[in-house]
N, C-alpha and C positions, 0 to 999 in steps of 0.2 A: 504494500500500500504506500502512496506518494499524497502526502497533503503539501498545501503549499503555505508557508509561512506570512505571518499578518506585515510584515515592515517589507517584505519583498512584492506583496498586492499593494500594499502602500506606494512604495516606487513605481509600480508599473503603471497605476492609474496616473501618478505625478509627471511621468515621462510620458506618459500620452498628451497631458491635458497641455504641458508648456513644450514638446518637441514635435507631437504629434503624432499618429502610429503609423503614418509615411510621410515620403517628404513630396510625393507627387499626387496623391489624393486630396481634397475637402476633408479635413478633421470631421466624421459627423457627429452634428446632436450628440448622437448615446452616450457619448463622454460627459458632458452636464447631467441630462439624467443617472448617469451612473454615479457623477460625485454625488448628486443631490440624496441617493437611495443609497451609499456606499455602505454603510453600518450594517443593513439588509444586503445588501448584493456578496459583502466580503464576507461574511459569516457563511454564506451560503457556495460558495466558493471552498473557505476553509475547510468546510463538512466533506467537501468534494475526494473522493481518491481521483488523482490527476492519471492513475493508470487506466479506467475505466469512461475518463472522459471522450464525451462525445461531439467531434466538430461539426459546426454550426455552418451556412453556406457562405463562402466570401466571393469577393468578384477581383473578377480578371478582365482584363481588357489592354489593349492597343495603345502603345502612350508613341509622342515623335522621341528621338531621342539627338536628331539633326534637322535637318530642312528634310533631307528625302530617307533617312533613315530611322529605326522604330525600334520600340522594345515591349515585351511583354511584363506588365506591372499586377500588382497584389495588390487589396485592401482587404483584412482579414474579420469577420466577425469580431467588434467591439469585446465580447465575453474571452473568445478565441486568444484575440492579441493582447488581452492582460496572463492571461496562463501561460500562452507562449513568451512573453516576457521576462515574467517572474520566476516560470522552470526554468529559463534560459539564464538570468539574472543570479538562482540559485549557484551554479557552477562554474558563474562566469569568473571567477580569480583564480579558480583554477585551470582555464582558458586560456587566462593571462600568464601564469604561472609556465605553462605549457610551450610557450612561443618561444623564438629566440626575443631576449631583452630589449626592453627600449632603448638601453642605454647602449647597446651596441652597434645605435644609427643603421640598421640593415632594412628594417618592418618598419613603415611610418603608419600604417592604415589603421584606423580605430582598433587602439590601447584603452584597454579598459579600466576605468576608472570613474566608480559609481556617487554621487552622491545623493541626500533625501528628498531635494528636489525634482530627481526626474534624470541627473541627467545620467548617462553611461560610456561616455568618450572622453577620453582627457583632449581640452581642447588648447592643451599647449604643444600638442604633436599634432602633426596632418602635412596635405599637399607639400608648404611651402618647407617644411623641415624637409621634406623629401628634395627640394628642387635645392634647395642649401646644401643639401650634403653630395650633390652630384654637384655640384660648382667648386664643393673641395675636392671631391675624386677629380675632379677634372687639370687640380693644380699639381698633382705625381706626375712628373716626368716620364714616369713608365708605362702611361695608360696612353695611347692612341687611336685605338679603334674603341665603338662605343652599341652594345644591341639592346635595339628598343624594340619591345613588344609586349601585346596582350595578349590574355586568352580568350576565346573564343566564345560568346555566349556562357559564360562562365558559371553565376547562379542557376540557369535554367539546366545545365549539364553536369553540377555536381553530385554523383553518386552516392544514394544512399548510406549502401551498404561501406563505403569508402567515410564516410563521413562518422557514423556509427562506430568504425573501428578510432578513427582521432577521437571521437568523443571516450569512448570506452578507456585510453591510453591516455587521457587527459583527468580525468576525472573518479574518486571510489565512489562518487555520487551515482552507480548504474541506474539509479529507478529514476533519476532525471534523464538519464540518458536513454533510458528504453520510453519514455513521455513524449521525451521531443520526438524520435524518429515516429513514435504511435501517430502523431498529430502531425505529422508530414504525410504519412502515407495514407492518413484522414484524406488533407489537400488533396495530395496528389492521386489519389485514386487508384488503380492500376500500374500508374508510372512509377520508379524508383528512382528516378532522380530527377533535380530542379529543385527549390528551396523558394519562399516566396521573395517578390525582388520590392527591395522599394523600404524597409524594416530595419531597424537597429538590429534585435536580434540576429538576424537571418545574418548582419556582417560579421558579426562572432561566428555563428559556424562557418560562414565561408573562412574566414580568418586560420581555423582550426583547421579546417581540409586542406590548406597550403602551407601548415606546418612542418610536415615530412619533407615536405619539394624545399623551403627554405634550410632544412637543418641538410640536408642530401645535398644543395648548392652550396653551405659554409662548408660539410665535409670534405669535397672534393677540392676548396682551394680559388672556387668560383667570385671574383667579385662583383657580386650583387648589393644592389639595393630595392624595394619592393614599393611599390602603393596601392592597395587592392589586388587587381589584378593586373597593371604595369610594371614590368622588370626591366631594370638596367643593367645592364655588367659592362663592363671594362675592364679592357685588356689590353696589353702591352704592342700587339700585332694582328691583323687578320685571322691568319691558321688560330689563333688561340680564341676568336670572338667567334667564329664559327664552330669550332670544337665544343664552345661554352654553351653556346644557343642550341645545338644538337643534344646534347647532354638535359639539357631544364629542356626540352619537347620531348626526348625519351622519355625521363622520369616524368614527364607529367601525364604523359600517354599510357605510360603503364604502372602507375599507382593509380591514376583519378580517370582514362577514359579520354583526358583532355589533350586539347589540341591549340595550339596557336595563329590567330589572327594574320594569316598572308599579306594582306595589304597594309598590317599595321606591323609588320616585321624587319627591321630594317641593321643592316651593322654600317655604322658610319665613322669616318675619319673625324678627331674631335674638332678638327674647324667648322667641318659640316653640319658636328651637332652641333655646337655653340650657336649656331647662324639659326640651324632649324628649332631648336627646344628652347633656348634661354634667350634668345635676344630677339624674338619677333616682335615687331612694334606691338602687338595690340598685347604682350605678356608686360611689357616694360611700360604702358596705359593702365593697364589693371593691377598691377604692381605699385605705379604712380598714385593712380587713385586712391587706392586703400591706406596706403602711405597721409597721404594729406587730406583723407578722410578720418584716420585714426586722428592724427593732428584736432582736427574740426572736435572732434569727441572731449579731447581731452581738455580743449580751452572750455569750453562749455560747461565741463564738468558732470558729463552723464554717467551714468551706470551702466550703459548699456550701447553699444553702439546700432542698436535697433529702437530707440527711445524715438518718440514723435521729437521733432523740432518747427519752433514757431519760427517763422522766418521773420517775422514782422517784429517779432519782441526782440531782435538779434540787435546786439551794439552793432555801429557802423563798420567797425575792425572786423567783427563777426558775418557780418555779411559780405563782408569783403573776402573774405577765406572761403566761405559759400559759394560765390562767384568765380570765386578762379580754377574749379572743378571743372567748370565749363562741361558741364553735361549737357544742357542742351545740343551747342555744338557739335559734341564728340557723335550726338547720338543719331545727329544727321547723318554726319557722316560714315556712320554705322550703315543706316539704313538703305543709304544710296551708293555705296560702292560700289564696283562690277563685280566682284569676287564674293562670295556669302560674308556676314556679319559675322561678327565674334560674338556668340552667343553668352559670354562670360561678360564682357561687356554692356549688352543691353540690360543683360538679367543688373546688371550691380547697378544701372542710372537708373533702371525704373523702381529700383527698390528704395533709392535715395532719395528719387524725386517724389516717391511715394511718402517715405518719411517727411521731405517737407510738406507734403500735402501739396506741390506746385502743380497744376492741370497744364501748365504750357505743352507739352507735348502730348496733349488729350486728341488734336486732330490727328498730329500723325500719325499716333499709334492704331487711331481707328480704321485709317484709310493705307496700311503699310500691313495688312496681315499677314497678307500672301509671304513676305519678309519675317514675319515677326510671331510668326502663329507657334512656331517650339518652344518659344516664351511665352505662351500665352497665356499661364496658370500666373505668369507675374503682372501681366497686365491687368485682369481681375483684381490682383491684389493693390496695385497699383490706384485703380479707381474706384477700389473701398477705401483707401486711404485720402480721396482728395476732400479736405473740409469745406471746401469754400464755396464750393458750386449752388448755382439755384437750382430750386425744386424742378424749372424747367428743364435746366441741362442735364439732370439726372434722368427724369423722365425720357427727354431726347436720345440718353446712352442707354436709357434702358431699351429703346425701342430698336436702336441700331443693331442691337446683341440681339435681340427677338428678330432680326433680319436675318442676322446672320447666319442662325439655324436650319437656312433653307437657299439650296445652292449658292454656298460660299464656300470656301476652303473650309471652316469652322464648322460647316454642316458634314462634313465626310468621314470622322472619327466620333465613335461613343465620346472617348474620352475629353474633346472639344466642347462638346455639347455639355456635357457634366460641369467644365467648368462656368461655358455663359449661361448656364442657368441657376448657378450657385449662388449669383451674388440677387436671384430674386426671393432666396429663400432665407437671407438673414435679415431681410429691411422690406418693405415698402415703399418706400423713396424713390425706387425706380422705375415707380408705375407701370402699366399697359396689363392691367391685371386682367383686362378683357380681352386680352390673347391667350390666357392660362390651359385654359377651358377647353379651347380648339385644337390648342398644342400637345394635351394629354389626351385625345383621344386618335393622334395622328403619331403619337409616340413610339418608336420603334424599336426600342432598349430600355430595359428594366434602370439603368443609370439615369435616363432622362425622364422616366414618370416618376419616381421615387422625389426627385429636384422637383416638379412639377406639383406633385401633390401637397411638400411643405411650400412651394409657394402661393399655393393658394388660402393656405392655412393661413400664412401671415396675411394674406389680403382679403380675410374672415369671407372666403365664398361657403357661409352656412350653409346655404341651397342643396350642396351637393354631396357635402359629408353626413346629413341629416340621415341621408337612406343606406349610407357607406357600411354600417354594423353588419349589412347581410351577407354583407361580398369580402369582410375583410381576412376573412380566412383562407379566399381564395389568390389572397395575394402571396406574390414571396415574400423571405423574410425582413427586406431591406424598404421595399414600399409598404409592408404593413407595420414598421413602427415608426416610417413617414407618417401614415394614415390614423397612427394611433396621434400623434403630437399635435396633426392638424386639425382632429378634431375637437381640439381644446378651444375653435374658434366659434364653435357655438355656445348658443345662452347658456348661462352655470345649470338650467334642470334640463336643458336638453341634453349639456354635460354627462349630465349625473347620470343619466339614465342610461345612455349613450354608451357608457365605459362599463357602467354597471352590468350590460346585460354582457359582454365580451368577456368581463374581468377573470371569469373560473375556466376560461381556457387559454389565458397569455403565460407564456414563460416569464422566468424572473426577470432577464432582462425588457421584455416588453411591459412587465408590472411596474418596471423604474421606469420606463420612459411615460406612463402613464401616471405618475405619481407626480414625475416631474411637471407633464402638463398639466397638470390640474393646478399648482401653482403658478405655472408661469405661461400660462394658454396665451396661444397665438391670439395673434389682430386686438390686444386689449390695449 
């Protein structure tokens, strides 16, 4: 028997609510309802044997991951992604424990290091330690050639039973470890390998699956450095950078299955790399920026280099360090180049220009999708962040997004559609609530009625939830505790009655989210 511990479901609800349980999905709802009913829901959780648990349905769908390239992403049952967190969270120091050391600069990619808040990455290690410690290999006189490569679909192709064995040799925690792979093969059905994508946890196992292949690279003499799934080595000559690179696609082909990335494969002379990897303008721009964006933070004196900033209450000095970001600018010139955008780029000025709340760049973004649509979960974010706008211009963006849903670039991906319809389901504000109606009954994906029925909730379409109690069972599980939240937008005895007659057949999780509504009912 595997119960899971109260300060580890503590964490895993905390690292949902402030990191979120992906980073490419809508947080949803069920996380409020579930802090709101947490004393109920964690008790009942505790009671649980996690060997005997049962996974609940999650969604899968189509994300861009370039302009013309795509990835297959996860969002796992809100109940789901707290147990696989907290099992995972259980054994995660011994994970850590497992790897070669941080301090031996080889592993940059999420080092585990938990706190009560939520989080579980130490965020003093990442990318750019990786890019610093290859600018020191790069000053050895002895190192000339340089192979860069990834693997190949990597989460989707990591082997079960391959992963189970790092776990097992990681950890005397086994009934964690027989939990986790129970709830993979939940997911995964049939299939034995792939891992969900998109998840803290899920980078710890990956993390652990390429422990053998790192310590098999330090044994043999190989100089590597890791980020995910990015390898570098360096080597004194040719003969020895392809000797190296055959050796980590051996080993990786015959422990893990896996294979590496052809077009992304490359052994280079280190002028080549220097020009290619570290000194491209737009890395030495996003490097710029963050730089004297850190700067901007610190005269301010925020806590948070995500904190809202008034522009308007800025001293003159202060706005003058604002200014010389020159984001706008930069972000033109993004958009209209002849070569594709730095997608690293756009994402960082729409997230700052978001932080100021500035709409200046509200037409282009509108009218640049075709360009701009792989960002396009920042732009959402970007236009729930602008304060200043009138109820008309909102209304007006609202209705541009309800365009777009119907041959546009934006109309051709579930995952598109999921996000321009998100931002009608946290406010009102954005009017055109009499296209709700039309658009849920023309709805072609379980992702876009589920968005549709809480936004009707918030634009209290009583009308139609009135007679909802009969059919909600016939819905799945992700539009029926939509259906349950939006029915909070009727009168408190239609309410009452409403939830009353359904109550003795919702799961625990649907009982919180109905507890929740009851307090904090839509359209009031």
């Amino acid at each position: 028997m595997l119960t899971l511990k109260q300060n580890s479901l503590n964490w895993a609800l905390a690292h949902a609510l402030k990191y979120g349980d992906t980073d490419v999905f809508p947080l949803p709802f069920e996380y409020e309802a579930i802090q709101h009913d947490w004393q109920n829901l964690r008790s009942w959780i505790e009671a649980q044997n996690i060997l005997d648990w049962q996974v609940r349905p999650h969604r899968t769908l189509l994300s861009p991951k370039a302009k013309y390239g795509f990835r297959v992403i996860t969002q796992l049952d809100p109940l789901d992604f707290l147990v696989f967190a907290a099992t995972v969270k259980e054994i995660a120091s011994d994970i850590e424990n497992s790897r070669i050391p941080a301090n031996q600069n080889l592993v940059f990619s999420y080092r585990f290091k938990a706190t009560a808040d939520g989080q579980i990455f130490d965020p003093s290690l990442g990318y750019s330690n990786f890019q610093n410690q290859t600018q020191l290999l790069l000053k050895d006189e002895q190192v000339e050639f340089i192979v860069v490569t990834d693997i190949a679909d990597f989460y989707s192709r990591i082997y079960h039973h391959r992963l189970e064995n790092a776990l097992q040799s990681s950890t005397k925690h086994q009934s964690h470890v027989k939990a986790i792979m129970q709830l993979l093969a939940g997911w995964n059905g049939t299939e034995t390998f792939g891992i969900p994508v998109g998840n803290a946890p899920s980078r710890l196992l990956a993390e652990i699956t390429l422990a053998d292949v790192d310590e098999a690279l330090l044994a043999n003499s190989v100089r590597f450095i890791r980020f995910n799934d990015d390898y570098r080595i360096f080597a004194k000559d040719y003969a020895e950078a392809y000797r190296h690179l055959a050796f980590l696609a051996d080993i990786l082909f015959r422990n893990h299955g896996l294979t590496l990335q052809p077009q992304k494969t490359n052994i280079l002379s280190k002028e080549i790399f220097k020009k290619r990897y570290l000194a491209s303008p737009e890395d030495r721009e996003v490097h710029s920026l963050e730089i004297r964006f850190d700067r901007l933070i610190s005269v301010l004196g925020l806590g948070s280099r995500y904190e809202r900033i008034e522009y308007k209450n800025l001293k003159p000095e202060q706005k003058k360090l604002v200014d010389s970001l020159n984001l706008v600018v930069l972000f033109h010139k993004e958009i209209h180049k002849e070569n594709e955008p730095d997608l690293g780029i756009l994402r960082f000025i729409l997230r700052r220009m978001g932080q100021l709340g500035d709409s200046v760049l509200l037409s282009e973004v509108l009218n640049h999708l075709d360009v701009l649509h792989p960002v396009f979960p920042d732009i959402i974010h970007y236009l729930n962040n602008l304060r200043n706008l009138s109820n008309e211009q909102r209304r007006d963006i609202g209705a541009k997004l309800i365009n777009l849903l119907e041959d546009s670039i934006i109309s051709e991906l579930d995952y598109h559609r999921m996000w321009a319809l998100d931002i009608f389901t946290r406010s009102t504000e954005w009017g055109n609530e009499n296209q709700f109606f039309k658009l849920l009954g023309s709805a072609r994906d379980m992702l876009s009625r589920r968005q549709l029925i809480l936004a009707m909730g918030r634009a209290s379409q009583r009308h139609w939830f009135q007679s909802q109690w009969r059919s909600l069972f016939n819905e799945s599980h992700w539009p029926r505790r939509a259906l349950l939240a939006g029915a909070s937008c009727m009168s408190p005895d239609a309410r009452k009655h409403w939830y009353k007659s359904v109550e003795p057949r919702l799961d625990p999780l649907e009982k919180a989210v109905m507890k929740w509504a009851k307090q904090n009912p839509f359209g009031s």
